[in-house]
KOLMIVO-648465 format. One record per residue (C-alpha): residue number from 1; residue in three letters; x negated, y, z. Coordinates in nm, 3 decimals, padded with zeros to 5 digits. Last residue first. Example, Ala and Ser with C-alpha at 12.3 -4.5 7.8 and 13.67 -1.06 7.14 Angstrom:
REM residues 2
[2; "SER"; [-01.367; -00.106; 00.714]]
[1; "ALA"; [-01.230; -00.450; 00.780]]
***
This chain:
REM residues 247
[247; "UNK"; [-01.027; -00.408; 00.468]]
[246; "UNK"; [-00.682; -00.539; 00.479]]
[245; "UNK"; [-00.452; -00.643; 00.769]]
[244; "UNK"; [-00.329; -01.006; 00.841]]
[243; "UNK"; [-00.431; -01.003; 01.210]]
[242; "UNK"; [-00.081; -01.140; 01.384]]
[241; "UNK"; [00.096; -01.272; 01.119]]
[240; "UNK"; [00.200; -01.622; 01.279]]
[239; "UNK"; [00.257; -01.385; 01.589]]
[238; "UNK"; [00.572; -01.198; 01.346]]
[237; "UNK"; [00.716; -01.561; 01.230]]
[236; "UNK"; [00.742; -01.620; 01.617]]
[235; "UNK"; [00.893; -01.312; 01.670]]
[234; "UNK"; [01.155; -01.360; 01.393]]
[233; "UNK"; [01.230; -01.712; 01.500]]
[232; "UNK"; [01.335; -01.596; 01.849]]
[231; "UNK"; [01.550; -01.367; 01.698]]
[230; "UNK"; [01.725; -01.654; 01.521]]
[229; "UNK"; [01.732; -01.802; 01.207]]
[228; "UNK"; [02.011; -01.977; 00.903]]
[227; "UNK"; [02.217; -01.897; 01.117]]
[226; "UNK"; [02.164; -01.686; 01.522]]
[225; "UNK"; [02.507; -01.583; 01.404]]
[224; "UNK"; [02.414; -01.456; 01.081]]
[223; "UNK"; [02.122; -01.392; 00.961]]
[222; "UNK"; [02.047; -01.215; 00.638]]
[221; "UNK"; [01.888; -01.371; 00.395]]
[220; "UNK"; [01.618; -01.676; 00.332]]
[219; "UNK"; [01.330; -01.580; 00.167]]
[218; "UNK"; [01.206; -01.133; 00.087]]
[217; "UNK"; [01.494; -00.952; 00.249]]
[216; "UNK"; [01.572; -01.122; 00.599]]
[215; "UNK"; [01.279; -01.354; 00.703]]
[214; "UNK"; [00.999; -01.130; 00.518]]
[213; "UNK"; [01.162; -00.867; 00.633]]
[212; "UNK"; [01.196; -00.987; 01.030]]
[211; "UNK"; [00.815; -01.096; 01.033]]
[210; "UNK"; [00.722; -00.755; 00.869]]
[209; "UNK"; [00.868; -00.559; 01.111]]
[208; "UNK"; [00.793; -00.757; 01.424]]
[207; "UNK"; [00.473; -00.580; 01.510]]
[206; "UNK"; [00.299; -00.784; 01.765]]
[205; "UNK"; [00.112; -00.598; 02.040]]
[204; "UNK"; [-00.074; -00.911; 02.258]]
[203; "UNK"; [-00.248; -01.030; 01.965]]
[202; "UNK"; [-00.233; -00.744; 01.653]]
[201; "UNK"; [00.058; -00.693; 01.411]]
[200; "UNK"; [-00.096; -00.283; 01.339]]
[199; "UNK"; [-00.140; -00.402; 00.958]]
[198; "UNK"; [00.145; -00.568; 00.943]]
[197; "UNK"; [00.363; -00.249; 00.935]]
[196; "UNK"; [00.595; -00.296; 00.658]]
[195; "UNK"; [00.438; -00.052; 00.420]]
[194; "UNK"; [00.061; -00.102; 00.529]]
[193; "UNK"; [00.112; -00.478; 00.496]]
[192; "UNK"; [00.294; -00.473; 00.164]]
[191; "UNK"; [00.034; -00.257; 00.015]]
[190; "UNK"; [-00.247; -00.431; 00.098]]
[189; "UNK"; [-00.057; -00.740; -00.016]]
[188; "UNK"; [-00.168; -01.073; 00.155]]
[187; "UNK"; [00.183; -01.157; 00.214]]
[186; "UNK"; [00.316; -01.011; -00.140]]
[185; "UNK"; [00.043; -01.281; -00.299]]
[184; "UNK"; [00.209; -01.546; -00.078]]
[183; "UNK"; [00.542; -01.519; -00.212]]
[182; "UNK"; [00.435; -01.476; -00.539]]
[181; "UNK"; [00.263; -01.812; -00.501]]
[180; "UNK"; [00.589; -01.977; -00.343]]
[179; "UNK"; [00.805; -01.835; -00.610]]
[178; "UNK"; [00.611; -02.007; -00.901]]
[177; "UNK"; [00.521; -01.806; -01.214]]
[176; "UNK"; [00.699; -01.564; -01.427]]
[175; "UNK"; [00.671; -01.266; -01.260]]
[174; "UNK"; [00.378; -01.406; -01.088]]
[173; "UNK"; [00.062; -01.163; -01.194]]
[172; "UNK"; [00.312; -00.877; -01.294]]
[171; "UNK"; [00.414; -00.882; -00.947]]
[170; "UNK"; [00.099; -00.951; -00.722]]
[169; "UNK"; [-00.208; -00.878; -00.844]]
[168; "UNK"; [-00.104; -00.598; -01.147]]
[167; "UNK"; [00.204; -00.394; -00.957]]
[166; "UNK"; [00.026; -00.446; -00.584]]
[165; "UNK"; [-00.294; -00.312; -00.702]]
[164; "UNK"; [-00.137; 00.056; -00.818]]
[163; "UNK"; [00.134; 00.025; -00.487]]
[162; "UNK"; [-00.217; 00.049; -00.300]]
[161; "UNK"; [-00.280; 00.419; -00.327]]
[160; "UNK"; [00.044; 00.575; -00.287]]
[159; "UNK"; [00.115; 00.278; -00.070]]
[158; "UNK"; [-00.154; 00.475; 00.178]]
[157; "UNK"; [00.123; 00.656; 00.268]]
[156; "UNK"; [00.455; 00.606; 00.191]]
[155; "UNK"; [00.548; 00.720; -00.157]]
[154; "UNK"; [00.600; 00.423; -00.370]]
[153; "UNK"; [00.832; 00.304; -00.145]]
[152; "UNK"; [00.752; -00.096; -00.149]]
[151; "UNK"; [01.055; -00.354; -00.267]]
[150; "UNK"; [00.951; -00.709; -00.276]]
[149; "UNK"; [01.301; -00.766; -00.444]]
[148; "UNK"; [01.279; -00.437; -00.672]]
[147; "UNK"; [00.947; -00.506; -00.788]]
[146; "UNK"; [01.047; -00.896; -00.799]]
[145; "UNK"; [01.324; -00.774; -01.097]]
[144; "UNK"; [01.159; -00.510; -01.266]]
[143; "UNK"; [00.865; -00.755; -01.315]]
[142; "UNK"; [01.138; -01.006; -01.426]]
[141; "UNK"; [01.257; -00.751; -01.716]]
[140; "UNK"; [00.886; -00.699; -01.853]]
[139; "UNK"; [00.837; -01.051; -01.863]]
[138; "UNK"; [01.185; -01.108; -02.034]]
[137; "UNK"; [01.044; -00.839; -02.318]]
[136; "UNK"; [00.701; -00.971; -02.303]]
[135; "UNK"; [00.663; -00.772; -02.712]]
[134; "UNK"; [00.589; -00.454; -02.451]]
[133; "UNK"; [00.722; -00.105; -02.592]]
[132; "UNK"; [00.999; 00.017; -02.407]]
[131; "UNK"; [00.925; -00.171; -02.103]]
[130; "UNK"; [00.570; -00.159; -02.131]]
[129; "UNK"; [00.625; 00.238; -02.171]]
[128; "UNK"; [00.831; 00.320; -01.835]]
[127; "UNK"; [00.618; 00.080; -01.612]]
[126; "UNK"; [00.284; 00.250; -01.768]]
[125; "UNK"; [00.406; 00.602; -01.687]]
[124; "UNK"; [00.526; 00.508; -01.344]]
[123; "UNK"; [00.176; 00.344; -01.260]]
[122; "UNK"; [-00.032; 00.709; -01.399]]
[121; "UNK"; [00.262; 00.920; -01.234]]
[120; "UNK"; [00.221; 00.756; -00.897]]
[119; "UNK"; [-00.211; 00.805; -01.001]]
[118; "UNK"; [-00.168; 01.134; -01.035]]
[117; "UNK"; [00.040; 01.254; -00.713]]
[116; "UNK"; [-00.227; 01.079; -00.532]]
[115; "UNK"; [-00.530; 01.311; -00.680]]
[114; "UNK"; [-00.744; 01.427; -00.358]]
[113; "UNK"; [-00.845; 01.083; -00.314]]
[112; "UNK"; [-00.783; 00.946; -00.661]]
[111; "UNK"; [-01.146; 00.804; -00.746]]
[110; "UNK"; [-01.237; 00.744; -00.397]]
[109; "UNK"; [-00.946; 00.532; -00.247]]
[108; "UNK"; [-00.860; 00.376; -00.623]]
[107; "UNK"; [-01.234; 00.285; -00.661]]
[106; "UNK"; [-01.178; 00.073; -00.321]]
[105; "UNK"; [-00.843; -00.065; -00.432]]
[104; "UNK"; [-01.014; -00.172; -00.745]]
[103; "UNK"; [-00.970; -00.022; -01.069]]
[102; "UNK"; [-00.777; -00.166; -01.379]]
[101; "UNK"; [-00.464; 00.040; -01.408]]
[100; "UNK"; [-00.666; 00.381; -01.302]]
[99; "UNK"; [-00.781; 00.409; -01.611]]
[98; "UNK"; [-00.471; 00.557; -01.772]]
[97; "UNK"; [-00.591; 00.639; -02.116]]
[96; "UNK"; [-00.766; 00.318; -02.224]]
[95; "UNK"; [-00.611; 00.078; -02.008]]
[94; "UNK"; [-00.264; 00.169; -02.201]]
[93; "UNK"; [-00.370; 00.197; -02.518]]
[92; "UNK"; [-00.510; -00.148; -02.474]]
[91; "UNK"; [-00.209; -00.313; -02.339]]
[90; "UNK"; [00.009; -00.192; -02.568]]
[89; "UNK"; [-00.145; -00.362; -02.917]]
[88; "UNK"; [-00.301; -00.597; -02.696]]
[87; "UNK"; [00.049; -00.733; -02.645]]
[86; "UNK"; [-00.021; -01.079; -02.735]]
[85; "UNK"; [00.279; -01.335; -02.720]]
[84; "UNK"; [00.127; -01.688; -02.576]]
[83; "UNK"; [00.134; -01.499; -02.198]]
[82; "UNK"; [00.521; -01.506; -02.195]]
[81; "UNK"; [00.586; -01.855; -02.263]]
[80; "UNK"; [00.954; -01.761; -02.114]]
[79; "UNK"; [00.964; -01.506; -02.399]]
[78; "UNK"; [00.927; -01.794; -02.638]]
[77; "UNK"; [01.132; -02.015; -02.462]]
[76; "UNK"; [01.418; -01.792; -02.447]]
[75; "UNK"; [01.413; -01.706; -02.839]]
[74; "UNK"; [01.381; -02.022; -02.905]]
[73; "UNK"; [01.735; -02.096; -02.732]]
[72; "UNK"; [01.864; -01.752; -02.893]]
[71; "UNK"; [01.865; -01.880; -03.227]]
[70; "UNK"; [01.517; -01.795; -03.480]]
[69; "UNK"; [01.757; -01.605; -03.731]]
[68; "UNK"; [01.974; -01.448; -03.459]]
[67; "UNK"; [01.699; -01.385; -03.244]]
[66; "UNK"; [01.503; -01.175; -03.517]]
[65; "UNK"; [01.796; -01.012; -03.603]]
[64; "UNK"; [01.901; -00.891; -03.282]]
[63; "UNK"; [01.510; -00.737; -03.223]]
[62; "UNK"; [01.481; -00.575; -03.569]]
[61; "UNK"; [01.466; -00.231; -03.457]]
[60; "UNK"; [01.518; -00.221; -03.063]]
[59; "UNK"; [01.746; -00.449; -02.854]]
[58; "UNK"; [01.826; -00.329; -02.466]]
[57; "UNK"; [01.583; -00.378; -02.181]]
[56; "UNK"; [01.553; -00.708; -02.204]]
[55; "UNK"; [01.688; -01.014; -02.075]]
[54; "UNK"; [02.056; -00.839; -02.064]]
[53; "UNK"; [02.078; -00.635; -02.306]]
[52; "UNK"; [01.885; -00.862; -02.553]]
[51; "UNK"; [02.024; -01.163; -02.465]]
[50; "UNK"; [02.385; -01.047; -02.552]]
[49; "UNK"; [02.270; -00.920; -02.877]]
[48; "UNK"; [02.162; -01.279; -02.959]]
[47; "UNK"; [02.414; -01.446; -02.816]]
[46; "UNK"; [02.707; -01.246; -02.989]]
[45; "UNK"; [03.016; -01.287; -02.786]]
[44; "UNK"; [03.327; -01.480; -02.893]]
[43; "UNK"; [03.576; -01.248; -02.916]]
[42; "UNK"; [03.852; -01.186; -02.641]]
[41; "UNK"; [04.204; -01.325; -02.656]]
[40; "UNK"; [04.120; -01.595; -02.514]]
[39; "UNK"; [03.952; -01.448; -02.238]]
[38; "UNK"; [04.315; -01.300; -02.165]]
[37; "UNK"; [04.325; -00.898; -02.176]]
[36; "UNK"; [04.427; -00.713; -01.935]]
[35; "UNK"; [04.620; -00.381; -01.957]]
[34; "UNK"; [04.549; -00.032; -01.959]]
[33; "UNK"; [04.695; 00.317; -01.883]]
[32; "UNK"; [04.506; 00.624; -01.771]]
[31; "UNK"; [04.699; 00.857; -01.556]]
[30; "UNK"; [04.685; 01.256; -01.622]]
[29; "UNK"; [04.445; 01.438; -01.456]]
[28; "UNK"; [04.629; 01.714; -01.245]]
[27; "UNK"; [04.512; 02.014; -01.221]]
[26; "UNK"; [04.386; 02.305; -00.952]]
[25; "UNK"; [04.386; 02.001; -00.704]]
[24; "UNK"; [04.039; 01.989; -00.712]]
[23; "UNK"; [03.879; 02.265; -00.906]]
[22; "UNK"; [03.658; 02.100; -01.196]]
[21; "UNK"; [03.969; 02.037; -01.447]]
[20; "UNK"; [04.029; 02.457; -01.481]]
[19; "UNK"; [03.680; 02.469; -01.562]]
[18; "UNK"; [03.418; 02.661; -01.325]]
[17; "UNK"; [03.257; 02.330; -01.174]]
[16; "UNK"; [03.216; 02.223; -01.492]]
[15; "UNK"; [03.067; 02.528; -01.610]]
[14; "UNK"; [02.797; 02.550; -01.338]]
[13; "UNK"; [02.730; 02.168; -01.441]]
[12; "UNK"; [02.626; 02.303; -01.772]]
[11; "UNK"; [02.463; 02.580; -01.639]]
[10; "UNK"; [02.246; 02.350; -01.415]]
[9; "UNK"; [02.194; 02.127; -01.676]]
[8; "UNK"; [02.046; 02.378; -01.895]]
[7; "UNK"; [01.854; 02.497; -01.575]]
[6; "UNK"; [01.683; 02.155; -01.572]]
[5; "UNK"; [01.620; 02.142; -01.923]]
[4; "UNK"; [01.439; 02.458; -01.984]]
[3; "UNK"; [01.218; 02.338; -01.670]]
[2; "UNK"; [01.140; 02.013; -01.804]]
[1; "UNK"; [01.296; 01.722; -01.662]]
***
């Protein structure tokens, strides 16, 4: 928010709280009335615009009637075959102006040392305009999806830094690939293993945090009852781990 905006909010939520409606038990809201309807009674839904709120991030110009003429079955495969459609024309603005996109984790380190709170926006800048702008529309919506199941706070640390490498090598690189691979990238993760602590697991001082997440959030779910793992299981998932740092 800008600054004009935020205290235009602020009024406006200043006047809420000011209104007759915004005291509680100043007035009483009268009751709102519906009913059911049968599915029967409903309207057959429209594929097309269906697809494109929910494997994309809502329809722009053109986008409904596009899947309506080409039906929404080729309309999945072609976003499935995500690498076929080119999106030079967003990729390459993109590089161009935020270089830190294509650096290493080294030039990252140097490059943005003093400059942390630039490179977050940099990586939040590019998520927000791929998925306005990106032809990968499921792509784009399955890179949401694993970023928010291999979940890494942006702001802890040294995952300032190595969130950057983490969004290109290991989510956008599997999105659409195999589980087991993306899986495996988010193991060897720089960022992963600073964030969830592997990178103190060391012989004869395990760190169980990553063992237990990788058990509990990232495969198999919560246990419960000693089912579908136990404790024991979680410390010997954390020794398998033992050394996986970065360098």
């Amino acid at each position: 928010l800008t600054r004009r905006e935020f205290v235009n909010l602020g009024a406006a939520a200043a006047a809420v709280t000011a209104s007759p409606l915004g005291r509680a038990g100043a007035q009483e809201v009268a009751c709102v009335h519906w009913a059911a309807r049968a599915a029967a009674d409903m309207p057959e839904p429209d594929l097309p615009a269906l697809l494109l709120s929910r494997a994309a991030f809502g329809a722009r110009p053109g986008d409904v009637e596009r899947a309506r003429r080409i039906g929404p079955g080729a309309w999945i495969e072609e976003q499935l075959d995500h690498t076929a459609i080119d999106d030079s024309a967003v990729e390459t603005p993109l590089r161009q102006t935020l270089p830190s996109l294509s650096m290493t984790p080294g030039q990252l380190l140097t490059t943005y040392d003093k400059k942390q709170g630039e490179l977050i926006a940099e990586l939040r800048a590019a998520t927000l305009y791929r998925m306005v702008y990106s032809p990968r529309l499921l792509y784009e919506v399955m890179v949401e999806f694993w970023s928010d199941h291999f979940n890494i706070y942006h702001l802890a640390n040294l995952c300032r830094t190595f969130k950057t490498i983490d969004d290109r090598d290991v989510i956008r690189a599997h999105a659409l690939g195999r589980f087991k691979d993306l899986l495996t990238a988010s193991a060897r993760s720089p960022a992963m293993l600073h964030f969830l602590d592997n990178d103190v697991n060391r012989r004869g001082r395990p760190n169980e945090n990553y063992g237990r997440e990788i058990m509990e959030l990232h495969t198999l779910g919560v246990a419960a009852d000693g089912v579908p793992y136990t404790e024991e299981d979680i410390k010997n998932v954390a020794l398998c781990f033992t050394g996986w740092g970065w360098d």
